[in-house]
Steps between C-alpha positions, in 0.01 A plus 500: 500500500377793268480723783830447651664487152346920498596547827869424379442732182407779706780470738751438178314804354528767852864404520613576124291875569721509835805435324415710182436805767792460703728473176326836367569698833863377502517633152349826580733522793823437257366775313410747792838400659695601125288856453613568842864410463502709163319828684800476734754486237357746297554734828892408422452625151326804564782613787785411237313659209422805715116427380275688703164429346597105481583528881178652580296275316597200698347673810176476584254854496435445837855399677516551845760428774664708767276786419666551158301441181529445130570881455801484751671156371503618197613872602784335670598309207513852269709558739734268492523466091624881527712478785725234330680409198380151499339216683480145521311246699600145564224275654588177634342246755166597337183323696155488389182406668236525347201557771228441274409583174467870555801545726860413534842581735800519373835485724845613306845617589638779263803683447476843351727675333540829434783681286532881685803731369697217286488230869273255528323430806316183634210443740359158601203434625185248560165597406150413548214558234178479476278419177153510380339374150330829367256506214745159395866629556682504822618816661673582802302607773720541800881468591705724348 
């Protein structure tokens, strides 16, 4: 009787440790899943605000996609703060997976705007990003 009542401890025990676990990477994930959802609105701020150095520091040092790195992106982006009066960028249908703890996709529509010469114009679009957890912070590493 003594041995089965331990038998039933242990198994009591290895499923409270199973639970605790599975409630602490669920939490982790909520948490991964917000940082990432903030990064990508900060990217919203940064276009509106015209914010060059905030914009930059939301990609990752070693971004890479379609043969264009950090250095272009954010070249682009100069670009595109001087060449117009303003700019906004709506997100919407925002999708998050988060691959592991280390990486994450993100699908999005977005509408920019851009005010040019007193008219506004708009361009829609759907996008595809690409994260990784650096040194603790998420940064985009591809997709833009």
């Amino acid at each position: 009787i003594q041995k089965v009542c331990g038998v039933k401890k242990l198994r009591l025990f290895c499923s409270l440790v199973v639970l605790l676990s599975l409630s602490l990477l669920s939490a982790c994930s909520q948490g991964d899943r917000a940082a990432v959802d903030d990064l990508l609105s900060q990217r919203s701020i940064a276009l509106k605000t015209k914010d060059l150095d905030q914009y930059q520091g939301l990609i990752a040092d070693d971004y890479h996609a379609l043969g264009r790195t950090k250095t272009d992106v954010v070249g682009d982006m100069q670009n595109l703060f001087l060449q117009f009066d303003a700019i906004e960028m709506q997100t919407y249908n925002r999708h998050i997976h988060l691959v592991d703890d280390m990486h994450a996709a993100c699908e999005q529509n977005y509408t920019l705007r851009v005010l040019s010469d007193g008219d506004w114009r708009n361009l829609t679009r759907k996008e595809q990003l690409f994260l990784e957890k650096k040194e603790g912070v998420w940064k985009i590493v591809s997709g833009l």
